[in-house]
PDB file of N, H, CA, C and O in Angstrom:
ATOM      1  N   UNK A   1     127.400  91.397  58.940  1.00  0.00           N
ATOM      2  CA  UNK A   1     127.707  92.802  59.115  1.00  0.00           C
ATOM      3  C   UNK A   1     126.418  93.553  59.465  1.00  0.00           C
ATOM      4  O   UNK A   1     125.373  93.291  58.870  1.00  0.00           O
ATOM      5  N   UNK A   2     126.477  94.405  60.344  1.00  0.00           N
ATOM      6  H   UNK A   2     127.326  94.617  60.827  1.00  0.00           H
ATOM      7  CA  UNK A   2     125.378  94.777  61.252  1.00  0.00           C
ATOM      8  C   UNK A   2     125.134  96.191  60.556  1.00  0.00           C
ATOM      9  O   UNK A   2     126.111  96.919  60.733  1.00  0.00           O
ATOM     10  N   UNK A   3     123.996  96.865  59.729  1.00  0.00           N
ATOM     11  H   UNK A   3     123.202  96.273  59.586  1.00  0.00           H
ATOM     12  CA  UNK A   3     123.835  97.996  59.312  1.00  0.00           C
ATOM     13  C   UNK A   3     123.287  98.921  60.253  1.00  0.00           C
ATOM     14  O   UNK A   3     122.134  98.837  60.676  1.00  0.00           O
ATOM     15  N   UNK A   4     123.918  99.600  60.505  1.00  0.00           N
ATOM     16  H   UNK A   4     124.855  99.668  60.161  1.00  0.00           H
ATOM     17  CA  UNK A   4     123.365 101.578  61.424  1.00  0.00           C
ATOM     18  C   UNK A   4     122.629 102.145  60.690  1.00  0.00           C
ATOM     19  O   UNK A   4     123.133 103.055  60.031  1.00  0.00           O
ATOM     20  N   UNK A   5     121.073 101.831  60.488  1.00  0.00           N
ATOM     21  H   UNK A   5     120.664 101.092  61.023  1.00  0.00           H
ATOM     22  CA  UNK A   5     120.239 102.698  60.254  1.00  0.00           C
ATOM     23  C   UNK A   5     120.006 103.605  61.059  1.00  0.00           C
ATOM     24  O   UNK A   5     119.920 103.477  62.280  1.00  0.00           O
ATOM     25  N   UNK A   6     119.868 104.754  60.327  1.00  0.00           N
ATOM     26  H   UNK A   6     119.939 104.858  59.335  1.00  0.00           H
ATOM     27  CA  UNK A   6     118.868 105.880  60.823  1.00  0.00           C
ATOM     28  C   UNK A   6     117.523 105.698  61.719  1.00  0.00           C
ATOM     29  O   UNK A   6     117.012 104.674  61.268  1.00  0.00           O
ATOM     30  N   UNK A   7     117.113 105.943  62.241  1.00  0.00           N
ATOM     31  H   UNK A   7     117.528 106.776  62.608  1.00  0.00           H
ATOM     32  CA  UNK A   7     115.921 106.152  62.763  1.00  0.00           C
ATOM     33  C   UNK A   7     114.995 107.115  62.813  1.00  0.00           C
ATOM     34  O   UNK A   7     115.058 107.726  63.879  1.00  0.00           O
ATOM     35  N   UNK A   8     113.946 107.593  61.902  1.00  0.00           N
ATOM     36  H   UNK A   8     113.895 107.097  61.036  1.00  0.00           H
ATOM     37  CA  UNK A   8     113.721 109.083  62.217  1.00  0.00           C
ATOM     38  C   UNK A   8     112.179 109.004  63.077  1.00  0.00           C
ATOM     39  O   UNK A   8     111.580 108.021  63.512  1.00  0.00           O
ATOM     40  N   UNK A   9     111.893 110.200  63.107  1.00  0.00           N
ATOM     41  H   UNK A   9     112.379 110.999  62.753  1.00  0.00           H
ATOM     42  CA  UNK A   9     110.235 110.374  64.141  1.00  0.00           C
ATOM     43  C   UNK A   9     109.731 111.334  64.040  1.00  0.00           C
ATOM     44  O   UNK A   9     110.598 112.113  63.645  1.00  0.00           O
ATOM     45  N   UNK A  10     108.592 111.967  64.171  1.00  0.00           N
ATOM     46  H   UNK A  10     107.888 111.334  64.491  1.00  0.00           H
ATOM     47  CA  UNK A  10     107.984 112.859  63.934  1.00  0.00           C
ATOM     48  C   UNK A  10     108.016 113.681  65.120  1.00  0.00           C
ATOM     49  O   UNK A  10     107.795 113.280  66.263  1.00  0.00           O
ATOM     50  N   UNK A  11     108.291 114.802  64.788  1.00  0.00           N
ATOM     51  H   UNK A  11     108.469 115.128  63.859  1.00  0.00           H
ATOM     52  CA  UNK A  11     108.186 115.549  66.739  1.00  0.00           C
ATOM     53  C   UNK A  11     107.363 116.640  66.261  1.00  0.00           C
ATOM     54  O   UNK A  11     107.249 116.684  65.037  1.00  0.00           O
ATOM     55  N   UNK A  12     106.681 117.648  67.016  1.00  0.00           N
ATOM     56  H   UNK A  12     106.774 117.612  68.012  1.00  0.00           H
ATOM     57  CA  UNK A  12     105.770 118.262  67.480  1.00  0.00           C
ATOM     58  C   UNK A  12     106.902 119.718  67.211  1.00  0.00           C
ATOM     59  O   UNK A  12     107.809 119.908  68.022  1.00  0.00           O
ATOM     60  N   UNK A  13     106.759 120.421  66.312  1.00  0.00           N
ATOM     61  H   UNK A  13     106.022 120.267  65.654  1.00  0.00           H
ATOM     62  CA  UNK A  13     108.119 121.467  66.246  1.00  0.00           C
ATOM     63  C   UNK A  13     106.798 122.702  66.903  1.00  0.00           C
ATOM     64  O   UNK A  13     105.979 123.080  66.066  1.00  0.00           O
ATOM     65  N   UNK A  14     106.688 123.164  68.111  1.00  0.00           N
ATOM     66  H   UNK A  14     107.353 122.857  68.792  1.00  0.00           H
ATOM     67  CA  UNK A  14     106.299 124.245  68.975  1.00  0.00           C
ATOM     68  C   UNK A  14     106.637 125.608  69.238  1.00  0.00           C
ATOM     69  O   UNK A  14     105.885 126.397  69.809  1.00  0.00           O
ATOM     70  N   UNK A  15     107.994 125.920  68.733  1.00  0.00           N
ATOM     71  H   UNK A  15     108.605 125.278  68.269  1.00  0.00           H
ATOM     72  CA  UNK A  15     108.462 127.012  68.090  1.00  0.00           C
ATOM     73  C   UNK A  15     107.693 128.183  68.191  1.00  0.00           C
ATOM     74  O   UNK A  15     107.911 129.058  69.028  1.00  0.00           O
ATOM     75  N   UNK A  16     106.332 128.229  66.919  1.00  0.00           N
ATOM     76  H   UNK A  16     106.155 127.517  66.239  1.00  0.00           H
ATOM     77  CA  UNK A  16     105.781 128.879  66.508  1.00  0.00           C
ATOM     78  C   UNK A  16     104.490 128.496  66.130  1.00  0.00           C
ATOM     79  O   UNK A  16     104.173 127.329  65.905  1.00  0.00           O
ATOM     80  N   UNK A  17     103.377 129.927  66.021  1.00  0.00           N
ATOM     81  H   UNK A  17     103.635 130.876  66.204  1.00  0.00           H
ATOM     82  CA  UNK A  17     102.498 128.997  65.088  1.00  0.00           C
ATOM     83  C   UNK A  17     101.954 129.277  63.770  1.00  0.00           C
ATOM     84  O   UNK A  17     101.652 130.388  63.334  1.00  0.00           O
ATOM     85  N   UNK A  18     101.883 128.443  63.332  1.00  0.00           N
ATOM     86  H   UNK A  18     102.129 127.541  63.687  1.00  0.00           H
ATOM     87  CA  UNK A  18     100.608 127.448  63.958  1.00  0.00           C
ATOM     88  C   UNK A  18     101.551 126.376  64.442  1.00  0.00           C
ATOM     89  O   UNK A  18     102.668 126.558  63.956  1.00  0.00           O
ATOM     90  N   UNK A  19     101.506 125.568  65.045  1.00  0.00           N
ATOM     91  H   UNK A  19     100.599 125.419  65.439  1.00  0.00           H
ATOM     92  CA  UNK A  19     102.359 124.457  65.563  1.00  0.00           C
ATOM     93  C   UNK A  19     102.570 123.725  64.063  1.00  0.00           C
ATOM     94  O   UNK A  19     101.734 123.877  63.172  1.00  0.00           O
ATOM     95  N   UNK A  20     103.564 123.059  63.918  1.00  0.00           N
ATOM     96  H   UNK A  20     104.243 122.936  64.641  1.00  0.00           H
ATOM     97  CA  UNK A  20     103.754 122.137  62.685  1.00  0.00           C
ATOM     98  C   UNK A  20     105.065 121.057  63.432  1.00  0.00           C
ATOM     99  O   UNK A  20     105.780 121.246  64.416  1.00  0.00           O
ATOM    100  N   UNK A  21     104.964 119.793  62.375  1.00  0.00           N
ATOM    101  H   UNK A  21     104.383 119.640  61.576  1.00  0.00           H
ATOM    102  CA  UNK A  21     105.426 118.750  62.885  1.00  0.00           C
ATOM    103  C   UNK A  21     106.755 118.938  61.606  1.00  0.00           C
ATOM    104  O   UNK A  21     106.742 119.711  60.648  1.00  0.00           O
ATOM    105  N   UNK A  22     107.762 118.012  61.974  1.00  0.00           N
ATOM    106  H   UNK A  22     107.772 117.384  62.752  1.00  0.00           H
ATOM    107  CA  UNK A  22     109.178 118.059  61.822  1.00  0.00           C
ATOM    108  C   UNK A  22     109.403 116.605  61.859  1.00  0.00           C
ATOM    109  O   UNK A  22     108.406 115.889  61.955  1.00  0.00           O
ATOM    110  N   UNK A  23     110.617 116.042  61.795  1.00  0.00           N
ATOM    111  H   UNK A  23     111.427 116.623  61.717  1.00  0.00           H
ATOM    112  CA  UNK A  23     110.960 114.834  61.403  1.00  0.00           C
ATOM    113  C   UNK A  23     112.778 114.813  62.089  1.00  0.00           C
ATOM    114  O   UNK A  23     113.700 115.363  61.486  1.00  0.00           O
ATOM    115  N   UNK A  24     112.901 114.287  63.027  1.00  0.00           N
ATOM    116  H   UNK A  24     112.152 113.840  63.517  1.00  0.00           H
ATOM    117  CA  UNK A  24     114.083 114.119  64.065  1.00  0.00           C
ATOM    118  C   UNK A  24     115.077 112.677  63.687  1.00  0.00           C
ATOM    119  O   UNK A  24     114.466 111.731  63.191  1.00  0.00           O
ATOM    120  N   UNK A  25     116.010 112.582  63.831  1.00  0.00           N
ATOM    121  H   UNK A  25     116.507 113.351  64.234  1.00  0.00           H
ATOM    122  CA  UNK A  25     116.508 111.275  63.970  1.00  0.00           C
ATOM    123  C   UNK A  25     117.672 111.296  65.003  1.00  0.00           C
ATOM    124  O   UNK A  25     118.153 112.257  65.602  1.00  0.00           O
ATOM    125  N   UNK A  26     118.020 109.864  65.055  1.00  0.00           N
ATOM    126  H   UNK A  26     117.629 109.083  64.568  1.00  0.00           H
ATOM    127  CA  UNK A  26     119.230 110.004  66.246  1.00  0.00           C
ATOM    128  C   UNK A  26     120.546 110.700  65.811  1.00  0.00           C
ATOM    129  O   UNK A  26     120.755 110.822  64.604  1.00  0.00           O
ATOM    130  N   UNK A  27     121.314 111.095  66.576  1.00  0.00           N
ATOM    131  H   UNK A  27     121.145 110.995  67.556  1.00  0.00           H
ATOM    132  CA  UNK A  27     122.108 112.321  66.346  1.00  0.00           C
ATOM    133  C   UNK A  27     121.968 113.340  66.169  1.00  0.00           C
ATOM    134  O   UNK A  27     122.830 114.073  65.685  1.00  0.00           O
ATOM    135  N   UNK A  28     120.836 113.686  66.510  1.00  0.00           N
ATOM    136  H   UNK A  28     120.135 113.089  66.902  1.00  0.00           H
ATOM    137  CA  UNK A  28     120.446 115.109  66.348  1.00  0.00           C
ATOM    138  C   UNK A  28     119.831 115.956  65.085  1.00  0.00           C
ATOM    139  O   UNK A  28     119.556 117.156  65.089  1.00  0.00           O
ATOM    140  N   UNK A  29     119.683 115.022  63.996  1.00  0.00           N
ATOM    141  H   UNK A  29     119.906 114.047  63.993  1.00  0.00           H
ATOM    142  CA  UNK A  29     119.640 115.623  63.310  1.00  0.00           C
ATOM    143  C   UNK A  29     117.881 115.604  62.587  1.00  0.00           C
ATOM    144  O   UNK A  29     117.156 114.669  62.247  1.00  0.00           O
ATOM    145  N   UNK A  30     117.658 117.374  62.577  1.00  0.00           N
ATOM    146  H   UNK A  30     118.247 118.134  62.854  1.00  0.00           H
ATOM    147  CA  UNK A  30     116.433 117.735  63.126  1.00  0.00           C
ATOM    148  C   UNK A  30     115.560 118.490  61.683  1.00  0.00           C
ATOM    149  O   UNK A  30     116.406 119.125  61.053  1.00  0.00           O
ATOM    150  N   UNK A  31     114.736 118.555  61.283  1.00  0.00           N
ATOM    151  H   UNK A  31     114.049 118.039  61.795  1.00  0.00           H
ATOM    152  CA  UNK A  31     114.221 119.373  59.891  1.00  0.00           C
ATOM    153  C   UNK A  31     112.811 119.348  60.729  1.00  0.00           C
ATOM    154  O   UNK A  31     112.152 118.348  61.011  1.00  0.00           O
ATOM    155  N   UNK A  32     112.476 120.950  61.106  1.00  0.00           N
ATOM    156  H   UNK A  32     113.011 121.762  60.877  1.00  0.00           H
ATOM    157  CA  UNK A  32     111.440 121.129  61.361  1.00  0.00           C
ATOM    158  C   UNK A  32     109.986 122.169  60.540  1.00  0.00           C
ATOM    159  O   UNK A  32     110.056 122.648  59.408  1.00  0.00           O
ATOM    160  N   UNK A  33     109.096 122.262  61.239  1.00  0.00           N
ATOM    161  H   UNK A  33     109.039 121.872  62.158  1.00  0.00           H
ATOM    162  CA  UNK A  33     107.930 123.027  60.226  1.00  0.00           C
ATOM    163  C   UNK A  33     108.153 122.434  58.998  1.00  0.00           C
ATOM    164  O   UNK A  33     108.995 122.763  58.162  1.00  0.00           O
ATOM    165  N   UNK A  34     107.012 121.173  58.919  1.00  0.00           N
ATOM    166  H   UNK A  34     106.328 120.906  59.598  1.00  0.00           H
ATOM    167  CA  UNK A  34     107.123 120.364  57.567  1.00  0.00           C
ATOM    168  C   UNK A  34     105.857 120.405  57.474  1.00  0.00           C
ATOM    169  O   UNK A  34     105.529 120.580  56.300  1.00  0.00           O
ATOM    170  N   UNK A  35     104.787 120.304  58.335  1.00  0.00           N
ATOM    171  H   UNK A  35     105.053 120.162  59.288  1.00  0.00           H
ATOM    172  CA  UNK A  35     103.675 120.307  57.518  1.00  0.00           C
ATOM    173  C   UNK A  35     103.027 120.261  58.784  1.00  0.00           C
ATOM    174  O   UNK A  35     103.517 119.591  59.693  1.00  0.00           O
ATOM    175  N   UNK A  36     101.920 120.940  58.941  1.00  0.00           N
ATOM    176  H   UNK A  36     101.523 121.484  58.202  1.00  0.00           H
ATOM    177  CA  UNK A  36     100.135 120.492  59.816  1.00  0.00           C
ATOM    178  C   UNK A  36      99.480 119.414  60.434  1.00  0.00           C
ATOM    179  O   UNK A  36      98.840 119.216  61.467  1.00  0.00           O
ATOM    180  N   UNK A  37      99.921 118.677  59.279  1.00  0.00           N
ATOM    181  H   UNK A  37     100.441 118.837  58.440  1.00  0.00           H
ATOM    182  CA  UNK A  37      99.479 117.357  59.065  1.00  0.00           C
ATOM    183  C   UNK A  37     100.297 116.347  59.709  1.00  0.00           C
ATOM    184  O   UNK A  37     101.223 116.034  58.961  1.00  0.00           O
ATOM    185  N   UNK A  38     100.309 115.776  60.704  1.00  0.00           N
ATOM    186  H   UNK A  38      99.557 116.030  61.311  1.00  0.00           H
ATOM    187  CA  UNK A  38     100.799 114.674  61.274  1.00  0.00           C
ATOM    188  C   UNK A  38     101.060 113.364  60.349  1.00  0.00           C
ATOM    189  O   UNK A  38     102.066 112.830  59.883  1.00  0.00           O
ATOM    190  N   UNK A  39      99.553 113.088  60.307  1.00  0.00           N
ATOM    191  H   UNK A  39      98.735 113.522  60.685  1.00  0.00           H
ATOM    192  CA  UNK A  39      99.645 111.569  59.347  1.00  0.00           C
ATOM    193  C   UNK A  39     100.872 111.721  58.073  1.00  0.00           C
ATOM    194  O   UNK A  39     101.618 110.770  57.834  1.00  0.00           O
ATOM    195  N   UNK A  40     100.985 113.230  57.188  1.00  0.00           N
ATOM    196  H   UNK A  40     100.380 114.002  57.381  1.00  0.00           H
ATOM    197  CA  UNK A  40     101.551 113.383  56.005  1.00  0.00           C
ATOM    198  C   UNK A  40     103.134 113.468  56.406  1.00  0.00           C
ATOM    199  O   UNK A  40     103.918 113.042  55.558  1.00  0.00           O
ATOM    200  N   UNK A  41     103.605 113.920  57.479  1.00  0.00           N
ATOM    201  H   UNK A  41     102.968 114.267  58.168  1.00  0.00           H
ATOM    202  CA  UNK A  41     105.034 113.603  58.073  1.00  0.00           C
ATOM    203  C   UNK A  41     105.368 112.351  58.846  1.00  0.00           C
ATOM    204  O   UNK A  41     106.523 111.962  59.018  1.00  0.00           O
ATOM    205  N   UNK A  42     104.225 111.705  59.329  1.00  0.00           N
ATOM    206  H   UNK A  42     103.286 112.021  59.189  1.00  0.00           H
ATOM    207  CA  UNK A  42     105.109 110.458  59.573  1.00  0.00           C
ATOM    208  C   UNK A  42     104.895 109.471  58.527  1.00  0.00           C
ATOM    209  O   UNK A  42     105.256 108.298  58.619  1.00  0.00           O
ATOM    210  N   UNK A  43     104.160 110.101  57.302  1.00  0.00           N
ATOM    211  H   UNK A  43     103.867 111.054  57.227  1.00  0.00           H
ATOM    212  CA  UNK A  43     104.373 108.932  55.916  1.00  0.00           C
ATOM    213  C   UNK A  43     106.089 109.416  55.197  1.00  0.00           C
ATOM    214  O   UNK A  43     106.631 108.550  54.510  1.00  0.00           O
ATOM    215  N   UNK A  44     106.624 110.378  55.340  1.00  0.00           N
ATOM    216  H   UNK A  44     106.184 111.081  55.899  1.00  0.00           H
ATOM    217  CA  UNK A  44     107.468 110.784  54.963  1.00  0.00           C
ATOM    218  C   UNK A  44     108.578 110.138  56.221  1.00  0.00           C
ATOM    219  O   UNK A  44     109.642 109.664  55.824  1.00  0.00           O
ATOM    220  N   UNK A  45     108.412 110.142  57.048  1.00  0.00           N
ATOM    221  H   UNK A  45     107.548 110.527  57.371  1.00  0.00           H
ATOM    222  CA  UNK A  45     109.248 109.431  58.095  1.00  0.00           C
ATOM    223  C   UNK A  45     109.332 108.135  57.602  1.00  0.00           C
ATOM    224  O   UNK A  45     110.329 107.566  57.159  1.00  0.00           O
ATOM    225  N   UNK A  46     108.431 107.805  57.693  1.00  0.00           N
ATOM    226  H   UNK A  46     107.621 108.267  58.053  1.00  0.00           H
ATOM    227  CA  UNK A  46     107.998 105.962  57.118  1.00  0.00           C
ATOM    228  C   UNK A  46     109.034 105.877  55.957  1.00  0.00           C
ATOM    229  O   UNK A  46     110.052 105.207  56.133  1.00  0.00           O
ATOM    230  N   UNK A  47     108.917 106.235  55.308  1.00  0.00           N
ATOM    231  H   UNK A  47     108.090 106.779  55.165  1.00  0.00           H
ATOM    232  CA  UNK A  47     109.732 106.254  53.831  1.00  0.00           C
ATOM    233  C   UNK A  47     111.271 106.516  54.299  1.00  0.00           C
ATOM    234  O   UNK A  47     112.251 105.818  54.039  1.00  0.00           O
ATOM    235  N   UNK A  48     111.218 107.550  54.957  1.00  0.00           N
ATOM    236  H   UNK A  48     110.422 108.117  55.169  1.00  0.00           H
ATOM    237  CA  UNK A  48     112.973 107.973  54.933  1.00  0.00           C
ATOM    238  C   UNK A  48     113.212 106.295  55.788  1.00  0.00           C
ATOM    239  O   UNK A  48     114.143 105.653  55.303  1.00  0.00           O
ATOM    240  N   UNK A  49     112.718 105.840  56.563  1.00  0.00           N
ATOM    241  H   UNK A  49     111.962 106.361  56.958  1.00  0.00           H
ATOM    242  CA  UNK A  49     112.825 104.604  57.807  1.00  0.00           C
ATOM    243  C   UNK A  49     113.654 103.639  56.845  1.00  0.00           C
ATOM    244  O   UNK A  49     114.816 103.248  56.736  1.00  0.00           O
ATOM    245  N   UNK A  50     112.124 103.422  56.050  1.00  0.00           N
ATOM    246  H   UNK A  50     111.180 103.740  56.139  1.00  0.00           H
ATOM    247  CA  UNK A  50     112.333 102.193  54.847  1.00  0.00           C
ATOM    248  C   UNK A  50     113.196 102.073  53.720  1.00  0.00           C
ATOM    249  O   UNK A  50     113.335 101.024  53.090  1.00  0.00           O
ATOM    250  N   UNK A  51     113.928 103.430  53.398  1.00  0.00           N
ATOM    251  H   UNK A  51     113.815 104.282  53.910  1.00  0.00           H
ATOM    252  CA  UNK A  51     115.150 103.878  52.333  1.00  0.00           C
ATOM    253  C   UNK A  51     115.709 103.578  53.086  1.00  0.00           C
ATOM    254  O   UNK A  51     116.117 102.541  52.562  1.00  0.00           O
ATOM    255  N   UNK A  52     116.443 103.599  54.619  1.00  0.00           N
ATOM    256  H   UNK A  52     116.111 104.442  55.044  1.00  0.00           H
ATOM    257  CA  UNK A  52     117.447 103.675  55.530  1.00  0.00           C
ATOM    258  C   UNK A  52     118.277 105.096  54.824  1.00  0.00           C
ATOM    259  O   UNK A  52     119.470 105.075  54.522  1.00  0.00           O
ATOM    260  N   UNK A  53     117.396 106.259  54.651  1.00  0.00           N
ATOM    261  H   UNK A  53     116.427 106.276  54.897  1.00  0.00           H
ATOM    262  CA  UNK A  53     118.011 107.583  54.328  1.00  0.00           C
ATOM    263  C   UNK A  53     119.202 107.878  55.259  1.00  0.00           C
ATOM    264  O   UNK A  53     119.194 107.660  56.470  1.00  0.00           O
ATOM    265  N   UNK A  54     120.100 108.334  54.643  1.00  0.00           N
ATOM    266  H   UNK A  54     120.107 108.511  53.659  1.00  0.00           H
ATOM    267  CA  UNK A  54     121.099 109.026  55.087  1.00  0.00           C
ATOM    268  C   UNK A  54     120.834 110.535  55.917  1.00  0.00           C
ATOM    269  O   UNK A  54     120.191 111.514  55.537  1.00  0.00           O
ATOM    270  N   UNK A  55     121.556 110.319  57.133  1.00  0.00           N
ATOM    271  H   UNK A  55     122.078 109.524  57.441  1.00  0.00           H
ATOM    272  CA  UNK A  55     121.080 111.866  57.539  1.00  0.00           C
ATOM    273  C   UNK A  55     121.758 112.794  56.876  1.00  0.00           C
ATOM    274  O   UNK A  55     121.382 113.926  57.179  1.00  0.00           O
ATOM    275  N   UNK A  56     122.697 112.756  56.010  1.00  0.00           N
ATOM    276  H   UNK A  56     123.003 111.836  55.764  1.00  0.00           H
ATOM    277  CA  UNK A  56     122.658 114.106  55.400  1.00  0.00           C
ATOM    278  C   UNK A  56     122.305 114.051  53.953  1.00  0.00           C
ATOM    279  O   UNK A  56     123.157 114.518  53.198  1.00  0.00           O
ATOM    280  N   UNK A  57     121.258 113.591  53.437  1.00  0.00           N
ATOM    281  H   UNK A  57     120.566 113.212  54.051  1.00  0.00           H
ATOM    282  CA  UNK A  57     119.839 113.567  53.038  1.00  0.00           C
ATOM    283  C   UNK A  57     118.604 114.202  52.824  1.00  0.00           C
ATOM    284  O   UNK A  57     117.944 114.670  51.896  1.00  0.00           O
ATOM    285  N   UNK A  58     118.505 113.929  54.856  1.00  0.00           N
ATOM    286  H   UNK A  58     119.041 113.550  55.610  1.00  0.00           H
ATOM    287  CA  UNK A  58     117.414 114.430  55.476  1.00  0.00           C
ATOM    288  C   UNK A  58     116.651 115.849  54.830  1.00  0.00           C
ATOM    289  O   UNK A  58     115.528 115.860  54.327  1.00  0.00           O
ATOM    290  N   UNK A  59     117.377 116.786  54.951  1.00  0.00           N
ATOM    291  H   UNK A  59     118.290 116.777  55.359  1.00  0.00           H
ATOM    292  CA  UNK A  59     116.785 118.385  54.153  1.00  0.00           C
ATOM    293  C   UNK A  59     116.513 118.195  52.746  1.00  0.00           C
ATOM    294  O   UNK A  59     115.473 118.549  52.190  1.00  0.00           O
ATOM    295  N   UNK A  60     117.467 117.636  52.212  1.00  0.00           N
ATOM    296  H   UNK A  60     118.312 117.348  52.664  1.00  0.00           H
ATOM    297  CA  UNK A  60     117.138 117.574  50.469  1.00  0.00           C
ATOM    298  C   UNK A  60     115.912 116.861  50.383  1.00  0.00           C
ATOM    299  O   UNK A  60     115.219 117.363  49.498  1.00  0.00           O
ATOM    300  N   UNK A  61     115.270 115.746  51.024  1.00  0.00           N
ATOM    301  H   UNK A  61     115.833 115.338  51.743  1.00  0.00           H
ATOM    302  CA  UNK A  61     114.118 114.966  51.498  1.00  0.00           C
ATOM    303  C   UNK A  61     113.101 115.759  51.005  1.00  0.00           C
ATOM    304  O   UNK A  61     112.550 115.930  49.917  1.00  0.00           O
ATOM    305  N   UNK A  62     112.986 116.336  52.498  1.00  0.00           N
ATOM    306  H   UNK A  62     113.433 116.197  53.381  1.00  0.00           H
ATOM    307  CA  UNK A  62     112.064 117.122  52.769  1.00  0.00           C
ATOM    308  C   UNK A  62     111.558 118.616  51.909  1.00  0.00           C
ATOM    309  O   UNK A  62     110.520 119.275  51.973  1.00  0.00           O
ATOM    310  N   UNK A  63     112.567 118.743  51.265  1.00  0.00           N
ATOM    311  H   UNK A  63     113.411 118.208  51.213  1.00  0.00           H
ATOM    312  CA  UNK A  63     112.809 119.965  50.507  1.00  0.00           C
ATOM    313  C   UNK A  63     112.065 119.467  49.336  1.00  0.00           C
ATOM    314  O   UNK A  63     111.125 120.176  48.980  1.00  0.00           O
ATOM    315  N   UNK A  64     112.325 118.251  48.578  1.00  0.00           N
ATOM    316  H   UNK A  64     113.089 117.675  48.867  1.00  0.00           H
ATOM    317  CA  UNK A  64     111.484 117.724  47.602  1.00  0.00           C
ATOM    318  C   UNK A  64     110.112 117.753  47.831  1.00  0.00           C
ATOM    319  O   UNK A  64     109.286 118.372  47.161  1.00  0.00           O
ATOM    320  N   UNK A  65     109.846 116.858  49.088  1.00  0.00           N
ATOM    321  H   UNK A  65     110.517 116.356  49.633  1.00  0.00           H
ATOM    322  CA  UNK A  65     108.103 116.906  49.702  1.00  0.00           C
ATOM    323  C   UNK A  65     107.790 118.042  49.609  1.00  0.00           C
ATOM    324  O   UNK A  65     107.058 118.345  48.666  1.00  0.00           O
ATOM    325  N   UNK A  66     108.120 118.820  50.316  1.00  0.00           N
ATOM    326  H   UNK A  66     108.715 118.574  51.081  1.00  0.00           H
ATOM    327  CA  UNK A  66     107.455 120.487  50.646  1.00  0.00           C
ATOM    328  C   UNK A  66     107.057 120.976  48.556  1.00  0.00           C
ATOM    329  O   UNK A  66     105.992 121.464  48.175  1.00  0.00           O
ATOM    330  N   UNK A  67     108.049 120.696  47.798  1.00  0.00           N
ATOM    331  H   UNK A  67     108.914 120.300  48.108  1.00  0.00           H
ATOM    332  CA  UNK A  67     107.716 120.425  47.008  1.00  0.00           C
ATOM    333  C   UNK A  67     106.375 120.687  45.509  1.00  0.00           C
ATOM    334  O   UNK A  67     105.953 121.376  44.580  1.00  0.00           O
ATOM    335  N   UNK A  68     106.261 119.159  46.548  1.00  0.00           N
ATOM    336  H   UNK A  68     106.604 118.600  47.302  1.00  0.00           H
ATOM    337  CA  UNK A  68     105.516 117.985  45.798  1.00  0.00           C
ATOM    338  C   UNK A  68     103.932 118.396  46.128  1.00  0.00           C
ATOM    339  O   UNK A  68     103.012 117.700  45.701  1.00  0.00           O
TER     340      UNK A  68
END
């Protein structure tokens, strides 16, 4: 049985500034202005990858980090 993980990625959220990075996955589903810091959102990507997080998840996630 073949599991449908998520996939997420870090994108460049340009919006506004200061520029801040966000965390995307397939289907659209998007949580942006997470942090400055590149390296610190795609360790949080990394993690959601390696949980195989649920996208509707995703905000409660991030909502913890922002956080933390």
């Amino acid at each position: 049985m073949k599991q449908n993980h998520m996939t997420y990625r870090v994108y460049l959220d340009q919006a506004s500034l200061p520029q801040m990075y966000g965390i995307q996955g397939r289907g659209g589903v998007r949580v942006g202005r997470i942090s400055t810091d590149f390296q610190e959102v795609n360790r949080l990507a990394q993690c959601c990858n390696s949980a195989g997080l649920s996208p509707i998840h995703l905000a409660d996630v991030v909502e913890d980090f922002r956080r933390s």
